[in-house]
Structures are given as structure tokens and as C-alpha cells.
C-alpha positions as CSV (number, residue, x, y, z in Angstrom):
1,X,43.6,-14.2,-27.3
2,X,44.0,-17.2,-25.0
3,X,41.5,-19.7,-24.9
4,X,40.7,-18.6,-21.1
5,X,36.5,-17.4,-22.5
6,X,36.2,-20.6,-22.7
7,X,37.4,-22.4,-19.5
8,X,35.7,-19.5,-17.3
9,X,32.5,-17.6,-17.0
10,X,31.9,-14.5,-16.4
11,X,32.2,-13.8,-13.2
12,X,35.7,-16.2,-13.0
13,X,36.9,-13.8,-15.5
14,X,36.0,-10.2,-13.7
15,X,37.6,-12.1,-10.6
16,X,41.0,-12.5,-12.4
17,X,40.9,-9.7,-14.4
18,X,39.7,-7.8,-11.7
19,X,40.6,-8.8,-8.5
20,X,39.4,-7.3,-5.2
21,X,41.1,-7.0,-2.1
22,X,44.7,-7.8,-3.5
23,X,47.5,-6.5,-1.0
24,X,48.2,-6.8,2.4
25,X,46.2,-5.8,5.3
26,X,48.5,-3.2,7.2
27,X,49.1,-4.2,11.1
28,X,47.2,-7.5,10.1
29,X,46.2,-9.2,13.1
30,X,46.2,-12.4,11.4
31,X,48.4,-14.1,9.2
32,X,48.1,-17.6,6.6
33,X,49.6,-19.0,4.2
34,X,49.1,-22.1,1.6
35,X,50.3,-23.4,-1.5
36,X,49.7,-26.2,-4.3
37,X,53.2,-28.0,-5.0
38,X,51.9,-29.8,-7.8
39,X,50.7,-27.0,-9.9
40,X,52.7,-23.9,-8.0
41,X,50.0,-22.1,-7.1
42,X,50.3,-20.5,-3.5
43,X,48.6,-17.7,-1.4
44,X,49.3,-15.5,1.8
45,X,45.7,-14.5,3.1
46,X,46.1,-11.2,6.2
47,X,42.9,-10.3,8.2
48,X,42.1,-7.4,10.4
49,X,39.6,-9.0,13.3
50,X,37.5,-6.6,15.6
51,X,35.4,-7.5,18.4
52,X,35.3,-11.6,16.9
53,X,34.6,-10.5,13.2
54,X,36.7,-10.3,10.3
55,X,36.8,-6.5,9.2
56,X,39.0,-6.7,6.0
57,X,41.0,-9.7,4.0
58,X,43.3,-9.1,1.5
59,X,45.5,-11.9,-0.1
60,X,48.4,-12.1,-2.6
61,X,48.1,-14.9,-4.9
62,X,50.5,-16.8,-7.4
63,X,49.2,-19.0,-9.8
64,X,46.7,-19.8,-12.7
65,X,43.1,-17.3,-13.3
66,X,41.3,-19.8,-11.3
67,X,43.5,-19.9,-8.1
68,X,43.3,-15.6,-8.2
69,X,39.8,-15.7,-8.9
70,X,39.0,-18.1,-6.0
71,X,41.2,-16.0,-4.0
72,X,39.5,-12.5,-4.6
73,X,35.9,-14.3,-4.2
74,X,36.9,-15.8,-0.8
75,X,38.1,-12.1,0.7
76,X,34.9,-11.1,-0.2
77,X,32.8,-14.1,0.9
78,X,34.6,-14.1,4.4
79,X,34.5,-10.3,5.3
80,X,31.6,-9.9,8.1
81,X,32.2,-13.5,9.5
82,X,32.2,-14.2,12.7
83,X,34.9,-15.9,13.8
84,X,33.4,-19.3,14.3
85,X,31.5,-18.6,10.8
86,X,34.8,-18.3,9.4
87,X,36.0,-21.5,10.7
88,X,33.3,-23.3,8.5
89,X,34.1,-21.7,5.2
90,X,34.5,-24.0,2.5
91,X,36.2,-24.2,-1.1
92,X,32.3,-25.2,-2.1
93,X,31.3,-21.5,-1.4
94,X,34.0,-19.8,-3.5
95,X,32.9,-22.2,-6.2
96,X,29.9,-21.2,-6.1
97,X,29.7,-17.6,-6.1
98,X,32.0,-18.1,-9.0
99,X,29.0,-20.0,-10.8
100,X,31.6,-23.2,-11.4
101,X,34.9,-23.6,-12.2
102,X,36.4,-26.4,-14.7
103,X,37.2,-29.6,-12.8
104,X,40.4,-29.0,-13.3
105,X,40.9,-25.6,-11.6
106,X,38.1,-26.7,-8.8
107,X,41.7,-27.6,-6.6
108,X,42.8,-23.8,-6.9
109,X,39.7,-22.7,-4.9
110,X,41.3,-25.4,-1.7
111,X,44.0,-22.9,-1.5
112,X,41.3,-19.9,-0.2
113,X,40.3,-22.2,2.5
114,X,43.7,-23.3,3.2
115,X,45.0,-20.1,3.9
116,X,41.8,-19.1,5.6
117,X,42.8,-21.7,8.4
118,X,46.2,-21.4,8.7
119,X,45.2,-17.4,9.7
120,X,42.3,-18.3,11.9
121,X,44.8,-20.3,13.6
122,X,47.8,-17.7,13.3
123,X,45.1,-14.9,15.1
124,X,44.9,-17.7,18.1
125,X,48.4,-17.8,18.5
126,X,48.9,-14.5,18.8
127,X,46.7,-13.8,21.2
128,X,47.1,-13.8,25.1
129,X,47.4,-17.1,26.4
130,X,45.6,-18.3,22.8
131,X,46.8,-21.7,21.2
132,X,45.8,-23.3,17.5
133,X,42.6,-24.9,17.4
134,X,44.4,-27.8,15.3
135,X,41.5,-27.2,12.7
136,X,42.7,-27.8,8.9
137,X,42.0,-26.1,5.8
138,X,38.7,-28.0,3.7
């Protein structure tokens, strides 16, 4: 076995072995996408929004355990947000409902945020006479 016990707790490991809300959100009203170039690690993020809250997230991650477990952690931390809640969503939250990851692997849970943006910005766009806010992933 590889030496992955001991790099992640518990909860990293039912994350990656485990992952919720993996897929894509059919007739997804928003859209993002974001990726690590120097480790390879990238993710596509969809949303389904009603009434100014995100219903459902689903993502499709490539990369390392701790990039898919941050990944399945931040669908599930960000469904119910408001919009403007979302906005404010931060890599610090998915590490912490994972309890920690190694210093290492605390970059793979930027990519969650990242993507989380480039959507929030994607579902402006889209809409009538809607623009990007400019906001960046944290």
C-alpha cells in the first residue's frame, strides 16, 4: 500500500477515496475552470443557481488525493450559499473541514476556490446584461 495513511487523515482519505459530487451538473448555469501548472493538477467546477443560491456543484478533478479531496469538500461546503456567501469562500475552509492537509498539498485546496470564481464569474456573464465582477480566486 502506498504511503498515502500517512500524509492524510481520515476524512482526506474518505474524500479521495470517496468523492462526492463528481460529474457534471446537467444544463449547468455556471461554468469554471482552474489548474496548477506546476504540479498538473486542474479542475472544472458546474453549478446549478436558483433564486441567488447555489442548489448543486459538481466538479471533475485531475490531480493528486489532496487536490480531489479539496475538490469534493468544497462542493459540499458551498451548496446552500448565497451568492455573495459564495464569493467569500476560501481554500482555509476546505482545509479545515478536511481537519489539515500536509503543507505540501495545502496548494491543491487553491484550485476549489479558483474554480469557484472563475464560475461565480461565468454565471454573471451569462446573464442578461450581467458582466464579471473582476473578483479572483483566494
Amino acid at each position: 500500500m502506498s504511503p498515502a495513511p500517512a500524509l492524510y487523515n481520515a476524512i482526506v482519505l474518505d474524500h479521495f477515496l470517496n468523492p462526492r459530487n463528481v460529474g457534471d451538473v446537467p444544463q449547468a448555469e455556471a461554468l469554471g475552470e482552474a489548474g496548477e501548472p506546476n504540479c498538473g493538477d486542474a479542475m472544472r467546477l458546474s453549478l446549478r443557481i436558483k433564486h441567488g443560491r447555489i442548489v448543486d456543484a459538481r466538479f471533475r478533478t485531475v490531480g493528486c488525493g489532496a487536490a480531489i479531496a479539496s475538490s469534493s469538500m468544497a462542493t459540499e461546503l458551498i451548496k446552500g450559499r448565497t451568492l455573495e456567501e459564495a464569493r467569500h469562500f476560501s481554500n482555509q475552509e476546505v482545509v479545515a473541514a478536511l481537519g489539515g492537509l500536509p503543507p505540501a498539498k495545502v496548494q491543491c485546496s487553491l484550485l476549489a476556490g479558483q474554480a469557484l470564481q472563475a464560475a461565480l464569474e461565468d454565471y454573471e456573464k451569462r446573464r442578461p446584461g450581467g458582466r464579471a465582477r473582476g473578483r479572483t480566486g483566494r
